[in-house]
C-alpha positions in Angstrom: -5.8 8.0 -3.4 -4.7 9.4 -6.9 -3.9 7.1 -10.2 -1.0 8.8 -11.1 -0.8 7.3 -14.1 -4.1 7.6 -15.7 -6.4 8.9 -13.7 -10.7 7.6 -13.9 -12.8 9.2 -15.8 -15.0 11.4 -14.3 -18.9 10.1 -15.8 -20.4 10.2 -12.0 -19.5 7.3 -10.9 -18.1 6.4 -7.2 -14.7 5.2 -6.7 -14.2 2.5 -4.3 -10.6 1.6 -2.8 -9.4 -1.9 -4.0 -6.2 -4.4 -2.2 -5.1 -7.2 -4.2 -2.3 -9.7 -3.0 -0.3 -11.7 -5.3 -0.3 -14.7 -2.9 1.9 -17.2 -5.2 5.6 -17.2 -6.0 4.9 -15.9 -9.9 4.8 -12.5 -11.1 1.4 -11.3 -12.2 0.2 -8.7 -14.1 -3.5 -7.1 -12.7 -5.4 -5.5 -15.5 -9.2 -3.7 -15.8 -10.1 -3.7 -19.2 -13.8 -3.2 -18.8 -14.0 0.5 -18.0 -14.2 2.6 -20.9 -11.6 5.6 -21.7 -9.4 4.3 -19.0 -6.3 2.2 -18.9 -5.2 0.2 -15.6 -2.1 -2.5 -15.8 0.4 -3.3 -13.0 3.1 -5.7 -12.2 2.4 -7.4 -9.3 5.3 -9.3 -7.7 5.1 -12.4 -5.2 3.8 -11.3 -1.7 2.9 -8.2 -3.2 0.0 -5.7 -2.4 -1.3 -3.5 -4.8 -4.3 -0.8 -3.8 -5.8 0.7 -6.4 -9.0 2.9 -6.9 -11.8 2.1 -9.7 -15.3 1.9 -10.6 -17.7 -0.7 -8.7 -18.5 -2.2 -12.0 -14.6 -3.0 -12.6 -13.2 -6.6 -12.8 -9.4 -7.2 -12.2 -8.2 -9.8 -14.5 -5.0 -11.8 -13.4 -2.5 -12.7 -16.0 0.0 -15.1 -14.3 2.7 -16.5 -16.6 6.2 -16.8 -17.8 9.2 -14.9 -19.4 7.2 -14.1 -22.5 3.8 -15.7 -22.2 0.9 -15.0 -19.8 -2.3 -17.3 -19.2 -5.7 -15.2 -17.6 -5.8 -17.0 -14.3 -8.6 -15.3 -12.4 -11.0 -12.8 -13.4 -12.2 -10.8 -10.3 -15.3 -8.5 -9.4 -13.7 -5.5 -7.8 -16.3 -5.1 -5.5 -15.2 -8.1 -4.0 -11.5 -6.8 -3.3 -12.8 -3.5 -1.9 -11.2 -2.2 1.7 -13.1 0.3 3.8 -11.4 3.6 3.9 -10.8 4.9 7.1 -13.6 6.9 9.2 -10.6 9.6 10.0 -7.2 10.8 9.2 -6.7 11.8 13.0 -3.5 10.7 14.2 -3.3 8.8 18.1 0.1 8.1 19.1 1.3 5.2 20.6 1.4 4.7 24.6 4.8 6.4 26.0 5.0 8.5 22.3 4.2 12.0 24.2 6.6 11.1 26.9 9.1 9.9 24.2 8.6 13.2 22.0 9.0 15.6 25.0 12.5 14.1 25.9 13.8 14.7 22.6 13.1 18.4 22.8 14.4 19.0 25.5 17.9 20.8 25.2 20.5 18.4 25.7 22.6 19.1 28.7 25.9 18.3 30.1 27.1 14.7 29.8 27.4 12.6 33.0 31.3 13.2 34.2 34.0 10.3 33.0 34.5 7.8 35.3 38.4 6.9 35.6 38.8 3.0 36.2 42.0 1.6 36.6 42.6 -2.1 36.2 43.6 -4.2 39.4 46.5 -4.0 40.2 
């Protein structure tokens, strides 16, 4: 997963895959400001996910607030908010997918004939 804004330094270290929820009804803003040479600040809305990568060492702070103020509400090891990457990028389709795929390439063919109905009489 690339930071496209500002991307890690590279010093050796790993990079682990972080999620973070903002599970209240405020905005938040997530920031790491613990990792030298790099820069990481988001808005995180209510009900939110954000996944980021950084350094094991890295500690998400939580600034929860107002219109122009914000109070540090949580200050969070991001080891703890780690995810576990998947083992493979293979892709399994669903049950019935195959069977759904190969009817949409098939050619299309002929509509059924019109059916003329008149009302009662």
């Amino acid at each position: 997963m690339a930071q496209i804004l500002d991307p890690l330094p590279s010093d050796g270290q790993s990079q682990i895959l972080c999620c973070y929820i903002n599970a209240t009804s405020k905005i938040q803003v997530a920031r790491i400001t613990n990792v030298p040479d790099w820069y990481f600040e988001r808005v995180v809305f209510p009900g939110q996910r954000l996944l980021f990568e950084t350094v094991s060492k890295a500690i998400l702070e939580i600034h929860t607030g107002m219109m122009a103020s914000a109070i540090l509400s949580d200050s969070i090891p991001c080891e703890r908010l780690e995810v576990e990457a998947p083992e493979s990028s293979t892709f399994e389709p669903a049950p019935g997918a195959e069977l759904e795929a190969s009817r949409l390439a098939e050619p299309f063919s002929e509509p059924p004939a019109a059916v003329a109905v008149s009302p009662a009489s």
